[in-house]
GULUM-193516 format. One record per residue (C-alpha): y, x negated, z negated; residue in three letters. Coordinates in Angstrom, 2 decimals, padded with zeros to 5 digits. Layout:
// GULUM-193516
{north->Y&east->X&up->Z&residuo->ALA}
...
// end
This chain:
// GULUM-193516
{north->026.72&east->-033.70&up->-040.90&residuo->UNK}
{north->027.31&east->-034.51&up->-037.23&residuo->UNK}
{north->028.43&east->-037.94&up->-036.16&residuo->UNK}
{north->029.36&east->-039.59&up->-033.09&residuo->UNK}
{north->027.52&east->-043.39&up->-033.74&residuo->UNK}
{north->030.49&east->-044.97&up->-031.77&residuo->UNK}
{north->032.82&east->-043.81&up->-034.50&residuo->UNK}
{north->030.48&east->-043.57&up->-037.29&residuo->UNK}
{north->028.57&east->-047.07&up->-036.82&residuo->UNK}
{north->030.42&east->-050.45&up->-038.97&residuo->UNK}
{north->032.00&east->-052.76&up->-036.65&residuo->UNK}
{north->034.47&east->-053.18&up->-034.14&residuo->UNK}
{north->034.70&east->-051.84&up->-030.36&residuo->UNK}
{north->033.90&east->-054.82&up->-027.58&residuo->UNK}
{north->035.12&east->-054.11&up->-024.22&residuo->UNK}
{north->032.43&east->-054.59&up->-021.46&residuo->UNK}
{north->030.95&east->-054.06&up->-018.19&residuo->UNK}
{north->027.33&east->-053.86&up->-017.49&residuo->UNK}
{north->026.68&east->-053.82&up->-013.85&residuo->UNK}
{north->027.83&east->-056.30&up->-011.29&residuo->UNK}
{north->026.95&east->-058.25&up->-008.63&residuo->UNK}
{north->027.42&east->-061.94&up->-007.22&residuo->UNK}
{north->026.72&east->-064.04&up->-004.07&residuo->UNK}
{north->023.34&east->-064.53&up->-005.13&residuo->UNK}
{north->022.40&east->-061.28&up->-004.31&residuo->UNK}
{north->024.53&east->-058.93&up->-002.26&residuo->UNK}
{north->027.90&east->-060.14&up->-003.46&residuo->UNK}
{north->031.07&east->-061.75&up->-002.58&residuo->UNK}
{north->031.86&east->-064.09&up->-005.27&residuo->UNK}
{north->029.60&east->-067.01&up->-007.47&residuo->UNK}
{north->028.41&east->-065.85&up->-010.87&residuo->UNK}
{north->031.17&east->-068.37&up->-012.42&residuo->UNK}
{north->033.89&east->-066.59&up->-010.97&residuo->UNK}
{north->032.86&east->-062.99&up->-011.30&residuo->UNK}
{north->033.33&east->-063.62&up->-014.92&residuo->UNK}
{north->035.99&east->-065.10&up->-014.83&residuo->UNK}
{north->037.69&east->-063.05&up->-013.45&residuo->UNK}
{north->036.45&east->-060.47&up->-016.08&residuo->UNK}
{north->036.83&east->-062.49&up->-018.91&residuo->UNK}
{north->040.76&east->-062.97&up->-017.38&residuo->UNK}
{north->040.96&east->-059.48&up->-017.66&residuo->UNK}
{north->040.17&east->-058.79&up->-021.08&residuo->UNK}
{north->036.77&east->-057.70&up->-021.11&residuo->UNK}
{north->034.67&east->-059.43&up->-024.51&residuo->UNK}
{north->031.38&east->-059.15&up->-022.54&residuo->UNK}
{north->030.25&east->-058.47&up->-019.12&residuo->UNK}
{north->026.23&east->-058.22&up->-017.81&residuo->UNK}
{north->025.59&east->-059.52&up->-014.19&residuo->UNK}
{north->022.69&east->-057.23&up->-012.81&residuo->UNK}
{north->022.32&east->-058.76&up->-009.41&residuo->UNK}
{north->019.30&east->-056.93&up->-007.29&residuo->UNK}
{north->016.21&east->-057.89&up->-008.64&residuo->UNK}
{north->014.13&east->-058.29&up->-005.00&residuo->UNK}
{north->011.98&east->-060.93&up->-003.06&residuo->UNK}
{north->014.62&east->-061.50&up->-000.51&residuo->UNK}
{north->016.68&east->-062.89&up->-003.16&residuo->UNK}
{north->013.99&east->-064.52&up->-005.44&residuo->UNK}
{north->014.27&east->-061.62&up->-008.11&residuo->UNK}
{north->016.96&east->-063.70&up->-009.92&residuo->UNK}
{north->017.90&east->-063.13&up->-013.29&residuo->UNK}
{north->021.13&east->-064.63&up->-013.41&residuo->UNK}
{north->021.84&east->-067.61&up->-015.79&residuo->UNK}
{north->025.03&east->-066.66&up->-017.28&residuo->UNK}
{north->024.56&east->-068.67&up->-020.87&residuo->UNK}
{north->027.00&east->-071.58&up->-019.46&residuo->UNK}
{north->029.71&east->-069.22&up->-018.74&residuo->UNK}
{north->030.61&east->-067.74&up->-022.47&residuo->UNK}
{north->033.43&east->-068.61&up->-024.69&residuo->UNK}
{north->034.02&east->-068.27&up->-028.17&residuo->UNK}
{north->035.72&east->-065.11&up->-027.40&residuo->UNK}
{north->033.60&east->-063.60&up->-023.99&residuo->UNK}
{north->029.87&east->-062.92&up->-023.76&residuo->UNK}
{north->027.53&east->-062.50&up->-021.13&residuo->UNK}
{north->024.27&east->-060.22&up->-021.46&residuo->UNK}
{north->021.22&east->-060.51&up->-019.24&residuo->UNK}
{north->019.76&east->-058.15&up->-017.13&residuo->UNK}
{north->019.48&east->-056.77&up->-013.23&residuo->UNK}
{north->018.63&east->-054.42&up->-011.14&residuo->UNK}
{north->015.80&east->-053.99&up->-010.42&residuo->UNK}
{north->013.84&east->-052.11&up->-007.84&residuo->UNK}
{north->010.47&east->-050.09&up->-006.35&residuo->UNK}
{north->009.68&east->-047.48&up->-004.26&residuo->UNK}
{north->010.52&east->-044.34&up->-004.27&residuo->UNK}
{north->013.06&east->-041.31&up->-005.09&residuo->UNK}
{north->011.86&east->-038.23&up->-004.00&residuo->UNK}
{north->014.33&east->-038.72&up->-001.09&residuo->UNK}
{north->012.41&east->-041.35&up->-000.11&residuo->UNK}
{north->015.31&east->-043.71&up->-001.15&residuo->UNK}
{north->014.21&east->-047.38&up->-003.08&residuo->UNK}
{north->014.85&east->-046.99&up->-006.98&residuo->UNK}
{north->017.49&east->-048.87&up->-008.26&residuo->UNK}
{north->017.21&east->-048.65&up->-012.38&residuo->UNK}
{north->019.65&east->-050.99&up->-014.26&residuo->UNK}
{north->018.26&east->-053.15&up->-016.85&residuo->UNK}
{north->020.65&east->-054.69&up->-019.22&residuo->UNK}
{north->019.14&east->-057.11&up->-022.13&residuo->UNK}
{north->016.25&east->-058.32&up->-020.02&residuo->UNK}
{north->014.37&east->-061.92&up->-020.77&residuo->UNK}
{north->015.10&east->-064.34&up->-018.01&residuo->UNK}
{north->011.48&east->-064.63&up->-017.34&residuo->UNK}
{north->011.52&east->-061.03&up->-016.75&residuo->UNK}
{north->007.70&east->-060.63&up->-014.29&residuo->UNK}
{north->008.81&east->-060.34&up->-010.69&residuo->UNK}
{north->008.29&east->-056.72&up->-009.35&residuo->UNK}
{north->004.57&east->-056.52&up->-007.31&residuo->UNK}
{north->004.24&east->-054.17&up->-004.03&residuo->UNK}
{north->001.98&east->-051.57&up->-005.57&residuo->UNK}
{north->004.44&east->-051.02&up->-009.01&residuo->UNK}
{north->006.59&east->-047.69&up->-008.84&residuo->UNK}
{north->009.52&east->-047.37&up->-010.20&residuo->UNK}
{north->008.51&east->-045.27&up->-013.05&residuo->UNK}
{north->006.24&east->-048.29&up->-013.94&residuo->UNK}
{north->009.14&east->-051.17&up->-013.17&residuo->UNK}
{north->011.06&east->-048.95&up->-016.15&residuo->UNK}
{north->008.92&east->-048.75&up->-018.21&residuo->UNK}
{north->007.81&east->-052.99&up->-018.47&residuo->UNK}
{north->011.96&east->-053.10&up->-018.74&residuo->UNK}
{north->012.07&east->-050.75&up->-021.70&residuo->UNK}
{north->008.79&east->-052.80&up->-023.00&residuo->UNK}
{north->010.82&east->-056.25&up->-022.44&residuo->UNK}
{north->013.46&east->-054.46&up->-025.06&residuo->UNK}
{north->016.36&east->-054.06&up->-022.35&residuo->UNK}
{north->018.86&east->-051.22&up->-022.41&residuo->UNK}
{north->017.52&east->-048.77&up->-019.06&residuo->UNK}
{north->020.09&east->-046.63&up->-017.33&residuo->UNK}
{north->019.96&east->-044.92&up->-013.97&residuo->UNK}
{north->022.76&east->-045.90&up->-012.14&residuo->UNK}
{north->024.76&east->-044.35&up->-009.43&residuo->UNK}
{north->023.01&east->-040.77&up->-008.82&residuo->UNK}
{north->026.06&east->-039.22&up->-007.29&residuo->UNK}
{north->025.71&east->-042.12&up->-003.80&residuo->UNK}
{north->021.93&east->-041.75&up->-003.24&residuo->UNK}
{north->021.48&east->-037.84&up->-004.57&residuo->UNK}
{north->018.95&east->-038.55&up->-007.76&residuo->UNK}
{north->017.82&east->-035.21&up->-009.04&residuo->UNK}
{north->016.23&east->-033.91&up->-012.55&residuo->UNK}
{north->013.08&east->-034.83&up->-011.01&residuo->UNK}
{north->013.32&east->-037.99&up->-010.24&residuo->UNK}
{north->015.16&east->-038.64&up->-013.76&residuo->UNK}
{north->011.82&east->-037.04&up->-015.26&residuo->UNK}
{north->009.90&east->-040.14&up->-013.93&residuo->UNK}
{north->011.55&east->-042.27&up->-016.18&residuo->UNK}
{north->011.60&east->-040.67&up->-019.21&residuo->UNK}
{north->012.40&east->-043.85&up->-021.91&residuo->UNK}
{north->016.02&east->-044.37&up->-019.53&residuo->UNK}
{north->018.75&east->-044.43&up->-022.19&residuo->UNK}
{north->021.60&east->-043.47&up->-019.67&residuo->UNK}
{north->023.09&east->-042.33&up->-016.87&residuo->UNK}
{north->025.97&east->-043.69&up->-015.51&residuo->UNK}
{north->028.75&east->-040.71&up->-015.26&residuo->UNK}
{north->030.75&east->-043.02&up->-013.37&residuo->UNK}
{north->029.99&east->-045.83&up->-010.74&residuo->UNK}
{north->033.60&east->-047.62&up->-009.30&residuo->UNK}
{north->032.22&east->-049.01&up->-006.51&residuo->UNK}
{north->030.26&east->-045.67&up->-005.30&residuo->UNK}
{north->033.36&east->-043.72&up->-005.95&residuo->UNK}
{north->035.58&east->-046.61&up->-004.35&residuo->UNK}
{north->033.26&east->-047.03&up->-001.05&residuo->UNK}
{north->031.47&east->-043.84&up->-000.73&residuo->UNK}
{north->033.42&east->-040.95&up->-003.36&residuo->UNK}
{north->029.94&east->-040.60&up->-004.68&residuo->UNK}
{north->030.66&east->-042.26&up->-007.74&residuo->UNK}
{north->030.43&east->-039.19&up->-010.29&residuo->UNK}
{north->027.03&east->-038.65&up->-012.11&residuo->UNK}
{north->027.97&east->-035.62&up->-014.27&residuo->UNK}
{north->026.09&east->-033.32&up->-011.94&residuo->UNK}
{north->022.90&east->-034.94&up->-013.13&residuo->UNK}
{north->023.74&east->-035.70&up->-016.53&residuo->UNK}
{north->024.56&east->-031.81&up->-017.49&residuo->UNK}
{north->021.73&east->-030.91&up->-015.72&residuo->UNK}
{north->019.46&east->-033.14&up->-018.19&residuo->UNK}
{north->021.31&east->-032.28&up->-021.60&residuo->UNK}
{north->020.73&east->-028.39&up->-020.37&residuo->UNK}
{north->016.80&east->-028.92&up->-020.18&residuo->UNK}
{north->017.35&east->-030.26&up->-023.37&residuo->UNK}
{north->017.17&east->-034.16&up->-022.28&residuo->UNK}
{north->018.54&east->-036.57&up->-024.94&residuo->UNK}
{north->020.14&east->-039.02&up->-022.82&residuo->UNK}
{north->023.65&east->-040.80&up->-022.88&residuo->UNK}
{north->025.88&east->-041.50&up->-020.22&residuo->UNK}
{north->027.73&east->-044.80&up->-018.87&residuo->UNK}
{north->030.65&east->-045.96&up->-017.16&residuo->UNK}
{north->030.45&east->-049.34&up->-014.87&residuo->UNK}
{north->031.93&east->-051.18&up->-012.12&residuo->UNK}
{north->028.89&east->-051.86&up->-010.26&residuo->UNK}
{north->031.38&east->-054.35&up->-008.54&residuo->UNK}
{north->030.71&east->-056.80&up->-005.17&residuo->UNK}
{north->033.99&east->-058.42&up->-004.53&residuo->UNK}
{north->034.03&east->-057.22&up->-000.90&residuo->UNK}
{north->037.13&east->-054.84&up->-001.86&residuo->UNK}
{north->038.73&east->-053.69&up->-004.75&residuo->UNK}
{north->035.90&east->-052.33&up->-006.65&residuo->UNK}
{north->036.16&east->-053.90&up->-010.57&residuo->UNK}
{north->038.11&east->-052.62&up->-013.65&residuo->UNK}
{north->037.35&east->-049.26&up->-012.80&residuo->UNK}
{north->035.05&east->-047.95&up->-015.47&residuo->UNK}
{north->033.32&east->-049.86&up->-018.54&residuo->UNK}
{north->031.77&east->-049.36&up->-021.82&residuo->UNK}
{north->033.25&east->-050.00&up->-025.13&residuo->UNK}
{north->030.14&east->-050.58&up->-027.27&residuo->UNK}
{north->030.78&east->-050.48&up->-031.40&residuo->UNK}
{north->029.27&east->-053.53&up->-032.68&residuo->UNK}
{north->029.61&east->-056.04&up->-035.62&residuo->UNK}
{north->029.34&east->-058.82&up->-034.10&residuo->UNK}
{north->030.30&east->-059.75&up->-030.09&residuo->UNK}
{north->027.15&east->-061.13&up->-029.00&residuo->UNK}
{north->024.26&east->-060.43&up->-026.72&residuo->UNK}
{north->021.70&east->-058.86&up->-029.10&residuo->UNK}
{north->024.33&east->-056.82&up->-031.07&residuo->UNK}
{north->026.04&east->-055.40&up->-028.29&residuo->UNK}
{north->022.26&east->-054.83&up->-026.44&residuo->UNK}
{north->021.06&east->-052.53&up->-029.82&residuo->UNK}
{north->024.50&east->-050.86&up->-030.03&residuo->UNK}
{north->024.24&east->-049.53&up->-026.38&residuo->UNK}
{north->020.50&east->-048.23&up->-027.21&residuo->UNK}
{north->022.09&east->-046.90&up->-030.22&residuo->UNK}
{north->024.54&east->-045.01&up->-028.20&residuo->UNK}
{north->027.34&east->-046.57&up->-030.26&residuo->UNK}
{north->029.82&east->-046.69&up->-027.35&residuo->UNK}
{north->032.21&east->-044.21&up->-025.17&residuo->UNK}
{north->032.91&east->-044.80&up->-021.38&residuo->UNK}
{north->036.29&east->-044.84&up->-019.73&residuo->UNK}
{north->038.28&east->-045.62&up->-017.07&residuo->UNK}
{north->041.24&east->-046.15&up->-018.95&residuo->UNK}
{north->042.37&east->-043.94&up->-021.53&residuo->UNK}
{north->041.41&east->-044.94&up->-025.65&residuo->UNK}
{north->039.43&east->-043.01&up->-027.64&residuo->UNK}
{north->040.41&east->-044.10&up->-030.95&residuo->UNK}
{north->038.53&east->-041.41&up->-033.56&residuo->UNK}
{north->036.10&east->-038.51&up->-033.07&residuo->UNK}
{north->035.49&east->-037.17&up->-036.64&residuo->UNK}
{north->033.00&east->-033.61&up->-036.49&residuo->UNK}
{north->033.22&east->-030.95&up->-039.10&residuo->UNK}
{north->031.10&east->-028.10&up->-039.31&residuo->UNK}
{north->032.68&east->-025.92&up->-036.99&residuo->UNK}
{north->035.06&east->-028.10&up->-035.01&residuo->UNK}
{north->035.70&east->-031.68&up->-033.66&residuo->UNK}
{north->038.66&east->-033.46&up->-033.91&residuo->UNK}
{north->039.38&east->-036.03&up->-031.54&residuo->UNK}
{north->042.28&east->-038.99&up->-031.56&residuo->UNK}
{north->043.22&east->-040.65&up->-028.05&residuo->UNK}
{north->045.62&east->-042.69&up->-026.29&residuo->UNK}
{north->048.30&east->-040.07&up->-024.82&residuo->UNK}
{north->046.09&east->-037.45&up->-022.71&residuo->UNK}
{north->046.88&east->-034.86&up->-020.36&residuo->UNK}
{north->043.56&east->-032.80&up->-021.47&residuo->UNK}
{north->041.17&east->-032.93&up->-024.14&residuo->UNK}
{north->037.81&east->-031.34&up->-023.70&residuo->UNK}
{north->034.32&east->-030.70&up->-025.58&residuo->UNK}
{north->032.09&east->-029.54&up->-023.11&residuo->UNK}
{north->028.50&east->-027.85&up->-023.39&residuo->UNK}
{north->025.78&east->-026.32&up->-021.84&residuo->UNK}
{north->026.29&east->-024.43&up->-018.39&residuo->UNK}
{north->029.92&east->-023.40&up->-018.29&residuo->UNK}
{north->030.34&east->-023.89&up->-022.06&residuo->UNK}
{north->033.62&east->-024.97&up->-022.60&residuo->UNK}
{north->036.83&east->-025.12&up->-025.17&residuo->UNK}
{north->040.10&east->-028.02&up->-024.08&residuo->UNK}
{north->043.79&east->-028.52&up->-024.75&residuo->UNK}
{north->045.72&east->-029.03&up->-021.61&residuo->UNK}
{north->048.76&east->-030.17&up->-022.64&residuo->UNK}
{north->050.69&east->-033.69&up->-021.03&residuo->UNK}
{north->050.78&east->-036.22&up->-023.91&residuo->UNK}
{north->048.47&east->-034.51&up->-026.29&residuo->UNK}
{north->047.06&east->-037.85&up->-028.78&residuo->UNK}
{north->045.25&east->-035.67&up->-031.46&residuo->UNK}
{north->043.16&east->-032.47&up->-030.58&residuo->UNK}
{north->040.75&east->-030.02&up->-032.95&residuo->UNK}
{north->038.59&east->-028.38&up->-031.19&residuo->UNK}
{north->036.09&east->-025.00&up->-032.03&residuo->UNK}
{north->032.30&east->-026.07&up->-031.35&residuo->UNK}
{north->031.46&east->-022.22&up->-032.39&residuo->UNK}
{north->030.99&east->-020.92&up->-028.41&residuo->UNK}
{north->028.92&east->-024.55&up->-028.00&residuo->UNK}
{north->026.38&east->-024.41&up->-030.41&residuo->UNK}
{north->024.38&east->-021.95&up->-028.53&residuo->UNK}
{north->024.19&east->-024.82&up->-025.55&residuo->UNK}
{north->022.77&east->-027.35&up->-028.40&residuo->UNK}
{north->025.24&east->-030.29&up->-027.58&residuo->UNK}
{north->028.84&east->-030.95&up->-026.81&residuo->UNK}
{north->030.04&east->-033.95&up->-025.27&residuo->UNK}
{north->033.94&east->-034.96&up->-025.02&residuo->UNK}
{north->036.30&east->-036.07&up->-021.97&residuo->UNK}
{north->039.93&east->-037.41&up->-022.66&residuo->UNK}
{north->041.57&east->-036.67&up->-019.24&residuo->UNK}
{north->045.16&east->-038.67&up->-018.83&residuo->UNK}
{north->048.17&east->-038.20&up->-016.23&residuo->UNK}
{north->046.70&east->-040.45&up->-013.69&residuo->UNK}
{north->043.47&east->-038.62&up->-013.31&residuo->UNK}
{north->041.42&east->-041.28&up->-015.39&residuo->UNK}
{north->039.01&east->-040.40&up->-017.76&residuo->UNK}
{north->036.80&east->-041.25&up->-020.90&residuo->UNK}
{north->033.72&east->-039.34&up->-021.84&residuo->UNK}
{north->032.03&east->-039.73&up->-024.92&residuo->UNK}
{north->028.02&east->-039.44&up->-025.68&residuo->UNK}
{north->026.69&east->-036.19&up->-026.32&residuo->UNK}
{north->026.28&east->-035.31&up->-029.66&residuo->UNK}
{north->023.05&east->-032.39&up->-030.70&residuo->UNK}
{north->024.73&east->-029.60&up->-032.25&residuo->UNK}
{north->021.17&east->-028.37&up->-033.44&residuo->UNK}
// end
């Protein structure tokens, strides 16, 4: 029977963000009040991933002192090498990391730097591809990446390069299996947090938990709307949602079946003109524009 872990997997969601910056890299604001300020916002967890290079002493950012009883923090960066095929530095987000995580050495590539993250049991997603043009070959390099973000705030907010699903459909149609994630990626220079997160599935809100649901793929992405139930049949997918203005299961190429309809909360949808494509993933569109994308799910 197909499942979606994130609705299948015991537990409870956990709201979260997994990519931000502070002053100790590149930011505007102290690693105390970045969460803060999430924590005031209802997140349960957050990951600072500040940029993992000499020029600022490849930190991995302490963040133990700053959890509650109710708030977490994860560890991780982002860290860096040379070189995208556009010549551009790698930047390949690292969530779960040890905090005394081997500084990066001149000769390591990037497909190397992944690969001693994936070793050091972190959650590995390629962030951004949309705001520094990443392409299928360049994902190729890094093979063990769990993710790609579909959705980076600040990219979109700065630069309206923030969407990834280019790349992503790109992978699932070579028959990639890869997730996808939504983050904030946020500085503090201008309004770029609470724009997209993760809502992992997890029994317990704490740093190893949350860290094995996301390599699970027990979470959805969104920038706002709920996705509350996504229960697969043989030949169909139901899906249950905070009030949407569409409701689509999308799959290979132009593979497609949706409900456009303003307030829709409940949708069943054919998978008979996906299966063909091997996968369909799901996107719960609301009246603002903001959306939440599930993982792909193998139809095969």
């Amino acid at each position: 029977m197909l499942h979606d872990p994130a609705f299948s997997a015991a537990g409870r969601f956990f709201k979260g963000n997994i990519h931000t910056h502070t002053n100790l890299t590149d930011g505007a604001r102290s690693p105390e009040a970045v969460c803060r300020a999430y924590r005031e916002a209802g997140y349960d967890f957050l990951a600072i991933t500040d940029h993992f290079l000499p020029k600022y002493s490849f930190p991995i950012v302490d963040t133990v002192p700053f959890r509650t009883e109710t708030f977490t923090t994860i560890l991780g960066a982002e860290v860096h090498a040379p070189a995208t095929a556009l010549g551009e530095i790698w930047h390949i987000l690292a969530v779960g990391l040890p905090a005394d995580f081997a500084h990066t050495t001149a000769g390591e590539t990037g497909a190397a730097l992944a690969r001693r993250c994936l070793d050091a049991g972190a959650f590995v997603a390629l962030p951004h591809p949309g705001w520094y043009a990443l392409s299928t070959a360049d994902a190729a390099t890094i093979p063990g990446a769990h993710a790609v973000e579909i959705y980076n705030h600040t990219s979109q907010v700065r630069t309206d390069r923030g969407d990834g699903a280019y790349l992503i459909d790109q992978l699932l149609a070579d028959g990639r299996r890869i997730n996808l994630c939504a983050t904030d990626d946020a500085h503090f220079h201008c309004a770029d947090a609470f724009g997209g997160y993760v809502m992992v599935k997890a029994e317990a809100n704490e740093p190893d938990a949350l860290v094995a649901a996301l390599k699970a793929g027990a979470f959805y992405s969104s920038q706002g709307p709920v996705i509350e139930d996504v229960r697969f049949a043989e030949d169909q997918v139901e899906i249950t949602c905070s009030p949407a203005s569409s409701i689509m299961a999308l799959g290979r190429g132009s593979r497609a079946t949706q409900i456009v309809e303003p307030g829709t909360t409940r949708a069943t949808l054919p998978l008979a003109g996906l299966m063909p494509g091997g996968f369909v993933r799901l996107v719960v569109a609301d009246s603002a524009g903001r959306r939440a994308w599930t993982n792909p799910v193998w139809l095969s």
